[in-house]
DSSP file (Angstrom, degrees, kcal/mol; ACC not computed):
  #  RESIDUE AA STRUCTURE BP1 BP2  ACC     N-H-->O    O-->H-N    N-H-->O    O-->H-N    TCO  KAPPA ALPHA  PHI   PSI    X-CA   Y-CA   Z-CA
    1    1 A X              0   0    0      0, 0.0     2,-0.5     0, 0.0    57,-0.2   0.000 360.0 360.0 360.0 138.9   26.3   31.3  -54.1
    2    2 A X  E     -A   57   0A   0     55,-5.3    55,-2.8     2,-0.0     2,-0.4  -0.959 360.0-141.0-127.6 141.6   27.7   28.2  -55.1
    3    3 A X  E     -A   56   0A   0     -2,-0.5     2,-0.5    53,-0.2    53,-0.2  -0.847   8.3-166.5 -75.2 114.6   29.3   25.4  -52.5
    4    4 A X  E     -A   55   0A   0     51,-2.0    51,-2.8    -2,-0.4     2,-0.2  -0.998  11.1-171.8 -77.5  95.3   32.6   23.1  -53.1
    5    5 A X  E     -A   54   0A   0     -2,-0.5     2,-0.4    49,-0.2    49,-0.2  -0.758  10.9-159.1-111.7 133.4   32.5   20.2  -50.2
    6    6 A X        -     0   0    0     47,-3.0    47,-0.2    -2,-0.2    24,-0.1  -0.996  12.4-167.8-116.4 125.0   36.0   18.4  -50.5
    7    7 A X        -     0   0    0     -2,-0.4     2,-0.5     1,-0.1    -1,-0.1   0.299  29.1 -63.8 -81.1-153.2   36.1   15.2  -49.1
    8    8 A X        -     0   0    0      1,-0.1     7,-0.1    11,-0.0    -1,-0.1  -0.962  58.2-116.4 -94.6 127.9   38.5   12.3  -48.1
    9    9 A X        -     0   0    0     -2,-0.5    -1,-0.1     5,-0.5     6,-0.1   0.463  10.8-147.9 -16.1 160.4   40.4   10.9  -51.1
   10   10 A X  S    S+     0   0    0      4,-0.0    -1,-0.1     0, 0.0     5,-0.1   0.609  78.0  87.1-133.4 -32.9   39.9    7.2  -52.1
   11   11 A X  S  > S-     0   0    0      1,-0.1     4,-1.1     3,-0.1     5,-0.2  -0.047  74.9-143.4 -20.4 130.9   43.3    6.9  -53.3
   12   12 A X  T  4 S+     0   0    0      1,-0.2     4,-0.4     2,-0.2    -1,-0.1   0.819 101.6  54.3 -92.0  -3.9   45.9    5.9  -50.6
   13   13 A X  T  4 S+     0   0    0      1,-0.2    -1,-0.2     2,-0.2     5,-0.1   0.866 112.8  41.6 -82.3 -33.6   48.6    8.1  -52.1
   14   14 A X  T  4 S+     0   0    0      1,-0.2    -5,-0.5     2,-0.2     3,-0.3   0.450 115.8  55.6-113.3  10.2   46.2   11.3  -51.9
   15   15 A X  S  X S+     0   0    0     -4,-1.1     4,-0.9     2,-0.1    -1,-0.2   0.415  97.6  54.9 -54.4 -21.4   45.0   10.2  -48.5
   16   16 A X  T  4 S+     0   0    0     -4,-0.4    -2,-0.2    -5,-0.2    -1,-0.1   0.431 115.5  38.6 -93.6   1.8   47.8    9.9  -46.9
   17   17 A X  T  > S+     0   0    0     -3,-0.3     4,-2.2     2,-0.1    -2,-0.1   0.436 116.7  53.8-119.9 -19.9   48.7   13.8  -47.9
   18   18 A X  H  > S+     0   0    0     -4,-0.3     4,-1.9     2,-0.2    -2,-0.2   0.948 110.1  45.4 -78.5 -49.2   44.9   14.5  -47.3
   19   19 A X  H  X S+     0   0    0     -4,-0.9     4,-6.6     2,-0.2     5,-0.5   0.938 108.7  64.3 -52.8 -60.3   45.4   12.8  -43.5
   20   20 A X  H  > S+     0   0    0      1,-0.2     4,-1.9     2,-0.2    -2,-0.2   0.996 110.5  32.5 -48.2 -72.4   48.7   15.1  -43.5
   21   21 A X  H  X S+     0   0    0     -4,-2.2     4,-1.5     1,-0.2     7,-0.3   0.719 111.6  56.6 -50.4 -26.5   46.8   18.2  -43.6
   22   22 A X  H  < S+     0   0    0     -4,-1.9    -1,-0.2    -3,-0.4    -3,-0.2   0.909 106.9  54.2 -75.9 -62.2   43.7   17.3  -41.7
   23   23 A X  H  < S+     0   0    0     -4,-6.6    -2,-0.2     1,-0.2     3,-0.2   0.916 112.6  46.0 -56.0 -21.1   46.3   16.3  -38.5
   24   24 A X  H  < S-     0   0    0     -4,-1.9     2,-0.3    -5,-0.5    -2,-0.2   0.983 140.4 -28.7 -66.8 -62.6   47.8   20.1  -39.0
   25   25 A X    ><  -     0   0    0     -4,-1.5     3,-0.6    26,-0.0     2,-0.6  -0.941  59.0-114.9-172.2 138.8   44.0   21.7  -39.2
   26   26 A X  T 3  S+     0   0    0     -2,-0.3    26,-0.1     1,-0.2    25,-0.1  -0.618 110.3  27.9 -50.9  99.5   40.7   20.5  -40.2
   27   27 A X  T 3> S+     0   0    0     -2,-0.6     4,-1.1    24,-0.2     5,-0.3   0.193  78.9 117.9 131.6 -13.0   39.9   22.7  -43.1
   28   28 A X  H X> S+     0   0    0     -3,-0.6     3,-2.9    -7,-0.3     4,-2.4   0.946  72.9  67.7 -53.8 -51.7   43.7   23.4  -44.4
   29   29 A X  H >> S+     0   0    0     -4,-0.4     3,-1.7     1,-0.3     4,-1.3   0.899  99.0  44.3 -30.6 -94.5   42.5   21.6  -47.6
   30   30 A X  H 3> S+     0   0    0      1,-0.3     4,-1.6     2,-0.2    -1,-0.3   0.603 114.7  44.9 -27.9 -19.3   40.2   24.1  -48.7
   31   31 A X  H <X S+     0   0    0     -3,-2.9     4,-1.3    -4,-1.1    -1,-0.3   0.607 105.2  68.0-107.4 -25.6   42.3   27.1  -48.0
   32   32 A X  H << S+     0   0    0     -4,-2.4     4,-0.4    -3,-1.7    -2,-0.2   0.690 112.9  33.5 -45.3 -20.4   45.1   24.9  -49.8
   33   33 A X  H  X S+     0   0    0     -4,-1.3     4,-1.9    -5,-0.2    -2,-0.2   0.737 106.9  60.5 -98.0 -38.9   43.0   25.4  -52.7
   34   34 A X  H  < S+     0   0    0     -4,-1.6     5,-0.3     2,-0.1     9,-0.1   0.928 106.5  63.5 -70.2 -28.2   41.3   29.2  -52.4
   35   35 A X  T >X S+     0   0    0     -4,-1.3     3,-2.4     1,-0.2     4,-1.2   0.867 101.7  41.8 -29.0-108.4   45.2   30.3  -52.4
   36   36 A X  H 3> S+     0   0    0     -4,-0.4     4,-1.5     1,-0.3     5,-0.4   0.663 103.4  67.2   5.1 -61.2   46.1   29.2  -55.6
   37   37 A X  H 3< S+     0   0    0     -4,-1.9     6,-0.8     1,-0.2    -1,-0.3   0.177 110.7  30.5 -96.5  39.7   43.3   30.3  -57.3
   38   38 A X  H <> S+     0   0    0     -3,-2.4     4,-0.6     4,-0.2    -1,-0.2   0.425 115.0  52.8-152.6   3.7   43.8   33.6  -56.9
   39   39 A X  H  < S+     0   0    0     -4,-1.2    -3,-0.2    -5,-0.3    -2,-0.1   0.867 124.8  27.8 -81.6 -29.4   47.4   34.1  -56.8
   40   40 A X  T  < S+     0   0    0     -4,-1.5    -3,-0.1    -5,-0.1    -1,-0.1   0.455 146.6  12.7 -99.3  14.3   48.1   32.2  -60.0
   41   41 A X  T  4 S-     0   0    0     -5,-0.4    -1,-0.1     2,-0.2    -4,-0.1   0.251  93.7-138.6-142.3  16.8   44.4   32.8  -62.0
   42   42 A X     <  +     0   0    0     -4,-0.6     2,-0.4     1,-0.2    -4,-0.2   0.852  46.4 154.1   1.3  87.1   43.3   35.6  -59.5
   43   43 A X        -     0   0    0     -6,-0.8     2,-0.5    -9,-0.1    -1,-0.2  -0.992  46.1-124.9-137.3 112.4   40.0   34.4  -59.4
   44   44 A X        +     0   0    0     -2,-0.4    14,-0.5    -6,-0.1     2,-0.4  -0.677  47.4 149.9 -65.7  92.7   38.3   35.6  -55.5
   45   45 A X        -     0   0    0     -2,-0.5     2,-0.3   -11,-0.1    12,-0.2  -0.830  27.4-153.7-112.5 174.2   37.0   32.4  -53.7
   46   46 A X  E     -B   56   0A   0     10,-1.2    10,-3.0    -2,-0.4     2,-0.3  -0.980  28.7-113.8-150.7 159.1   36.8   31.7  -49.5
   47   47 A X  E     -B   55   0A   0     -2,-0.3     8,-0.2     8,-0.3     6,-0.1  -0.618  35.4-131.7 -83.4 150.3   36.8   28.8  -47.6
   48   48 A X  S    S+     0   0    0      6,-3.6     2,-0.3    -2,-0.3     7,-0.1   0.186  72.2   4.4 -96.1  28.2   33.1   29.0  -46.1
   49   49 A X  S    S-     0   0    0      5,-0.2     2,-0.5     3,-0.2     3,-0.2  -0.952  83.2 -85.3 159.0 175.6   34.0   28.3  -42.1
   50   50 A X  S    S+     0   0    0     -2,-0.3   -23,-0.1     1,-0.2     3,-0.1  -0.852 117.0   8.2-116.5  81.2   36.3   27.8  -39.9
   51   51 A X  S    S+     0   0    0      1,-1.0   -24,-0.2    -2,-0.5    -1,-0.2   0.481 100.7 117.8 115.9  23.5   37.2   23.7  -40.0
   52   52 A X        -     0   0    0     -3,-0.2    -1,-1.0   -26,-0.1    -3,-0.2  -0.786  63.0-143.0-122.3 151.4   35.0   23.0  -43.2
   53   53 A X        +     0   0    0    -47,-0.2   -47,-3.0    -2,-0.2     2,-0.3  -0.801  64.6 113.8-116.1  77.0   36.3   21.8  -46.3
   54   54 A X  E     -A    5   0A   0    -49,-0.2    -6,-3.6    -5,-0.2     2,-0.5  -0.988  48.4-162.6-143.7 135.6   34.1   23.8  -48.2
   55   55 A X  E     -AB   4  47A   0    -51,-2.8   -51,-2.0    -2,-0.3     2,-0.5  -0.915  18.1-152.8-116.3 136.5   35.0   26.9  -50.7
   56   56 A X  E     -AB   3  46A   0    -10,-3.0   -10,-1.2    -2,-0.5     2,-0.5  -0.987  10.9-150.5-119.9 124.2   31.7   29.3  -51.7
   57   57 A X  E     -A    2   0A   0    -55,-2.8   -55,-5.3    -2,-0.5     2,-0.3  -0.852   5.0-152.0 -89.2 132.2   31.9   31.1  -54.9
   58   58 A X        -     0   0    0     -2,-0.5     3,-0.1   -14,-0.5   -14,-0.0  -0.475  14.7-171.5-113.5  82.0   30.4   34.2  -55.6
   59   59 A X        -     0   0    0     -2,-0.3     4,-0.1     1,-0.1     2,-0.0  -0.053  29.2-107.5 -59.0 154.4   29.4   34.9  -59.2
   60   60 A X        -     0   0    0      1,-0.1     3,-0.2     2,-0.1    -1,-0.1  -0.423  27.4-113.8 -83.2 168.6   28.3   37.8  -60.4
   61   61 A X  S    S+     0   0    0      1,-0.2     2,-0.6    -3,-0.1    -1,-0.1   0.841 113.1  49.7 -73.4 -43.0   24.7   38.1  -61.3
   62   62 A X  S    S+     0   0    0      2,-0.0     2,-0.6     0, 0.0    -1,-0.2  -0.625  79.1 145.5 -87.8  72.5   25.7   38.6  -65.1
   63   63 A X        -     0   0    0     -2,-0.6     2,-0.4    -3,-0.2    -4,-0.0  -0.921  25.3-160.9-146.5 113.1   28.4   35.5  -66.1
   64   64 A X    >>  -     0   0    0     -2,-0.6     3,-2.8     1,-0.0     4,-1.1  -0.802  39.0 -84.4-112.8 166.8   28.7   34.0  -68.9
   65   65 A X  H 3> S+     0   0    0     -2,-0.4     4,-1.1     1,-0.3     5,-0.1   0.444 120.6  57.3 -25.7 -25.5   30.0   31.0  -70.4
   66   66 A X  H 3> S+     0   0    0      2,-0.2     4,-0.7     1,-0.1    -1,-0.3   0.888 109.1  51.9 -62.6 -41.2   33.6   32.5  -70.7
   67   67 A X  H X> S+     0   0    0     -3,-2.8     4,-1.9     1,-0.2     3,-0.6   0.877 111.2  38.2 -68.9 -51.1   33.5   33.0  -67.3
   68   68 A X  H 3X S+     0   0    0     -4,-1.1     4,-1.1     1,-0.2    -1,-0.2   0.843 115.1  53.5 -74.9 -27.9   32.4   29.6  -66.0
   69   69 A X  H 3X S+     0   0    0     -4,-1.1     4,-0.9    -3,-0.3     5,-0.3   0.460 113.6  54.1-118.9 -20.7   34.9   27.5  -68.9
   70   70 A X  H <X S+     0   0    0     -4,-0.7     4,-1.4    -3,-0.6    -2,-0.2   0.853 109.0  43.0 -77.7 -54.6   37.7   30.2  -67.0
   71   71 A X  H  X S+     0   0    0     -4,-1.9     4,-1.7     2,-0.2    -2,-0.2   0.836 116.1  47.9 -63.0 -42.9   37.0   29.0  -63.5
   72   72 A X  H  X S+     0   0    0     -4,-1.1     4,-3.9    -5,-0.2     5,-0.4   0.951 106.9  57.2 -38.3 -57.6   36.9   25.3  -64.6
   73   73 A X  H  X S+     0   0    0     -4,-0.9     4,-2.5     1,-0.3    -2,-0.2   0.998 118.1  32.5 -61.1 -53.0   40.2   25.7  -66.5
   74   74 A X  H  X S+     0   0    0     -4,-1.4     4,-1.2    -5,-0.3    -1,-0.3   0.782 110.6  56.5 -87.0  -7.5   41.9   26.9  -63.3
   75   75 A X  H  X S+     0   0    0     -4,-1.7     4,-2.1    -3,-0.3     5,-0.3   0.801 109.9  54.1 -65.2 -30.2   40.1   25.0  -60.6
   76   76 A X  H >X S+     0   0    0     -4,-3.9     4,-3.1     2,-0.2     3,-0.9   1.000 109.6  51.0 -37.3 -69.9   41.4   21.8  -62.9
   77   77 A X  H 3X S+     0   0    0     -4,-2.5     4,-0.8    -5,-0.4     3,-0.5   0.756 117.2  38.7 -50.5 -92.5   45.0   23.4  -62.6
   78   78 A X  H 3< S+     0   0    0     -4,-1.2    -1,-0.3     1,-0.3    -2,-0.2   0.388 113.1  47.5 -72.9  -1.5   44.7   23.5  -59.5
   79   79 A X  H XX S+     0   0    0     -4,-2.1     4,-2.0    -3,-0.9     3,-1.0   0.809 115.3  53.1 -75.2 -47.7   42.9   20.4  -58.6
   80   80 A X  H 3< S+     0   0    0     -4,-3.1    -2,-0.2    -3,-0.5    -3,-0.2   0.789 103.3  61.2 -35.9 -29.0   45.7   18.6  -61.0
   81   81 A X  T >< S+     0   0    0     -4,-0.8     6,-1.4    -5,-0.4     3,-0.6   0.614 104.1  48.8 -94.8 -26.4   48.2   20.3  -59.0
   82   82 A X  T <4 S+     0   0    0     -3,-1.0    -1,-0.2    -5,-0.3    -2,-0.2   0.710 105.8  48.0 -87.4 -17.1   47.1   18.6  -56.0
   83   83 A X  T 3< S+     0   0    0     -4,-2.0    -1,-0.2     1,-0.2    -2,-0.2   0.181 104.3  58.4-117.0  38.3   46.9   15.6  -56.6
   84   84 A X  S <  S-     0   0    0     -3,-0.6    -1,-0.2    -5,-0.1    -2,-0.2   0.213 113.2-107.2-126.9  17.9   50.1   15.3  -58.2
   85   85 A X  S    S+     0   0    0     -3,-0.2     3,-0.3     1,-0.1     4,-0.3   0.254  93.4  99.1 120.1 -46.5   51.9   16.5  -55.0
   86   86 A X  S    S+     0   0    0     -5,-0.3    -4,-0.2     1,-0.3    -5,-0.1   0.428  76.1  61.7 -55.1 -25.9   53.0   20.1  -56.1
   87   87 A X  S  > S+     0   0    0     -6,-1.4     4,-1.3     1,-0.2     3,-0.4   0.603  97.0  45.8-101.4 -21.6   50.5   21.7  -54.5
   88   88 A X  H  > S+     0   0    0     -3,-0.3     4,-1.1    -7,-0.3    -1,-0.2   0.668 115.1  53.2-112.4 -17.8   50.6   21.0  -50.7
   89   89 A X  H  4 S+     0   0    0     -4,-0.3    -1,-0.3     2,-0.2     4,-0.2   0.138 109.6  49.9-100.2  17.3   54.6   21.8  -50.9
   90   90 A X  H  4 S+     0   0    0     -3,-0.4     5,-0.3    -4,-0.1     4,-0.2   0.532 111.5  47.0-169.3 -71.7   53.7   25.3  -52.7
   91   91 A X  H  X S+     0   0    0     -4,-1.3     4,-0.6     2,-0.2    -2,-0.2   0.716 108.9  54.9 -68.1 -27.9   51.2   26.2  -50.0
   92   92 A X  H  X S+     0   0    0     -4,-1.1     4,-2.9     2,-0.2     5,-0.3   0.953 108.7  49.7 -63.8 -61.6   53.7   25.2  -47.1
   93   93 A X  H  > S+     0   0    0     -4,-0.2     4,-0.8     1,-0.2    -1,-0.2   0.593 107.1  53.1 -80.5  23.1   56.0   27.5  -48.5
   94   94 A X  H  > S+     0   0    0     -4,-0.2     4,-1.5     2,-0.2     5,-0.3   0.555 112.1  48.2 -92.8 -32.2   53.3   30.4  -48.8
   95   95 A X  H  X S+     0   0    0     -4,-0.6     4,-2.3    -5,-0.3    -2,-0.2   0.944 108.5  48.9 -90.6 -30.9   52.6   30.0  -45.2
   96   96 A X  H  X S+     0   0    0     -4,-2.9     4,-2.8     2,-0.2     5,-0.3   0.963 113.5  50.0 -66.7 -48.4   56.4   29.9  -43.8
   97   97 A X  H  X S+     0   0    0     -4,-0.8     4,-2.7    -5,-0.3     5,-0.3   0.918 115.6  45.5 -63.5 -37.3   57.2   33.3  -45.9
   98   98 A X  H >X S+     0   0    0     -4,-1.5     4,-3.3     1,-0.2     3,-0.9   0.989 111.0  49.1 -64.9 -48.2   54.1   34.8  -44.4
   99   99 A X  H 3< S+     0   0    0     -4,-2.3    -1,-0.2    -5,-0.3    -2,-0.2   0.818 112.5  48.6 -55.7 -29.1   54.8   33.7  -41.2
  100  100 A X  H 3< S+     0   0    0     -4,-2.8     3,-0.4     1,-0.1    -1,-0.2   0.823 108.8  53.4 -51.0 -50.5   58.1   35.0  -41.5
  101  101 A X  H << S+     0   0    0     -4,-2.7    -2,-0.2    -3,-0.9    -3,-0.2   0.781 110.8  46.9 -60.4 -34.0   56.9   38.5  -42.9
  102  102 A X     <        0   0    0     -4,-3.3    -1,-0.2    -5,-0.3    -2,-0.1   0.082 360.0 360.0-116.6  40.9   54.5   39.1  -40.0
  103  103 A X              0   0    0     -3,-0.4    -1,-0.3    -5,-0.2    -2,-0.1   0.418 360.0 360.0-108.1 360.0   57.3   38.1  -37.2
């Protein structure tokens, strides 16, 4: 099992969206992220608790180097994606259409 701990920015532009998320829920980040990566590279992560901003991958026993240079490429896309903005307006509207669906 491998761990992802996301922190506070040091930027003030991606703190101030990091700040945004935190006052909504503690942890939002991290599930801002396991989304993404598996509706656009379906690639299986979790956030690892309930107010941590921490994502556990579970690789399979047998994984090779295609596999790990595949999970890079798209946790880049989607770490790029966050910190240019796209990403936290994306996830907002994944969470109103659900919330909608299951009213």
């Amino acid at each position: 099992m491998i761990g992802i701990e996301f922190g506070r920015p040091r930027s003030l532009k991606l703190r101030s969206r990091w700040a945004m998320l935190q006052a909504a829920r503690k942890g939002l980040f991290a599930q801002m992220v396991v989304v993404p990566l598996l509706q656009r590279h379906r690639i299986l992560t979790q956030v690892s608790g309930d107010h941590l901003e921490v994502i556990k991958l579970i690789p399979p026993l047998i994984i090779d180097e295609g596999d790990v240079d595949r999970f890079v490429d798209a946790f880049t896309a989607v770490m790029d994606d966050a910190h240019e903005g796209g990403l936290i307006w994306e996830f907002g509207r994944t969470l109103v259409k659900q919330a909608v669906a299951n009213r």
